[in-house]
N, C-alpha and C positions, 0 to 999 in steps of 0.2 A: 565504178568501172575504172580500168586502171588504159584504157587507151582508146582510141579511136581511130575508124577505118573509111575506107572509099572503097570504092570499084574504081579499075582502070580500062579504058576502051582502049585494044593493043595489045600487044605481047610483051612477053615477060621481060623480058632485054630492053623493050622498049620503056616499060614502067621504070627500071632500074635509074636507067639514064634520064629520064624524065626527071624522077623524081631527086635526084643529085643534081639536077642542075635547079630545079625550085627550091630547095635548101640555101645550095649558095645564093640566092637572089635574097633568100632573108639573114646574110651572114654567115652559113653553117656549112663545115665542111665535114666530110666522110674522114673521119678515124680508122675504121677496121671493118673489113665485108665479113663474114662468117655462111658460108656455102655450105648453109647445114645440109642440104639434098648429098653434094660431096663428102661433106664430115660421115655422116652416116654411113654412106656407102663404103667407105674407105674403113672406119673402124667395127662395124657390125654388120655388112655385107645386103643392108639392107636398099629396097631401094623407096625414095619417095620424090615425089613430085616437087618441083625446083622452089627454092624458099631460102631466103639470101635476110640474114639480117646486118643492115648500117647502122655504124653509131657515128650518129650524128653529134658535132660539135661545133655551137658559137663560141668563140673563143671571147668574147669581150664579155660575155655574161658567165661563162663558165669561171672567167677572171674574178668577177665579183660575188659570185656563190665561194669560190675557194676561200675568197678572203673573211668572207664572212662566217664561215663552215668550213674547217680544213677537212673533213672526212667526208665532204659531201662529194666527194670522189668515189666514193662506195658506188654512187645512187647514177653516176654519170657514165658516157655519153646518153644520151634522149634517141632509143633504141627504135628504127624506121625497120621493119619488116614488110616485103615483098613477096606475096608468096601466086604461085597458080594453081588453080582450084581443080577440082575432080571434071568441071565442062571447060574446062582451058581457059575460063576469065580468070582476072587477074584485081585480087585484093591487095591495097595497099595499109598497113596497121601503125598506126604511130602513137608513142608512148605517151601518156597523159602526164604534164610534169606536175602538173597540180597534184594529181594524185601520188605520186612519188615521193614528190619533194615535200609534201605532208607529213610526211615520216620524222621530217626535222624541226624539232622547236629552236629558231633561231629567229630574230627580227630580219627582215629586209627578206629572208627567203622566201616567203608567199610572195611579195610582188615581183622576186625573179619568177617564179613558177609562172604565174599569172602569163608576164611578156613570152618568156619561152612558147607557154600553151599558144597564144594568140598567134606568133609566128608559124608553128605549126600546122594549126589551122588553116592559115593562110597559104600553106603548101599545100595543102589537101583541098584550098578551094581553086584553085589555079589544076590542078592535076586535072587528064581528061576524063571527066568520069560521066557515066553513068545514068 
């Protein structure tokens, strides 16, 4: 499996914020929002149900994956999806780094994955869920 998920007790705006501010408490700041429900609607007139992906970034470990890996910039930020579902709850999906950063045979990057995932985790057990 290439990620893992929660439920969020709350609404959609609410999980958003929620969940960026449990990022930063493990280091990790939002890079870029992607308002695919907006992207869609805007270039293919379509409409769907609100679904925001953040890329997430520790900058201290991202430091030490670049150095050890200069293209593992391909593989980065560690993509946090928010989405609300057909009954109005609210999934929260986060990218597995282990499984990602699998992709790389380089020493030192499994036990960046490893920390990454745990911190993750850690976000997803703090979230109000479920």
């Amino acid at each position: 499996m290439y990620g893992f998920t929660t439920k969020f007790k709350g609404r959609y705006e609410e999980a958003i914020q929620q969940v960026t501010d449990e990022l930063s408490k493990e280091g990790f700041g939002v890079l870029t929002e992607i308002d695919v429900k907006a992207t869609l609607k805007k270039k293919l007139g379509i409409e769907k149900r609100p679904y925001i992906i953040l890329g997430a970034c520790n900058p201290e470990l991202a430091n030490k994956a670049l150095t050890a890996e200069p293209d593992i910039g391909l593989l980065l930020p560690c993509n946090v999806v928010v989405r609300e579902e057909e009954d109005n709850t609210v999934t929260i999906a986060f990218m597995d780094p282990q499984a990602v950063l699998g992709l790389v045979q380089q020493p030192g990057i499994h036990d960046l994955a490893t920390a990454v995932k745990a911190k993750l985790e850690r976000v997803r057990e703090r979230l109000d869920v479920s």
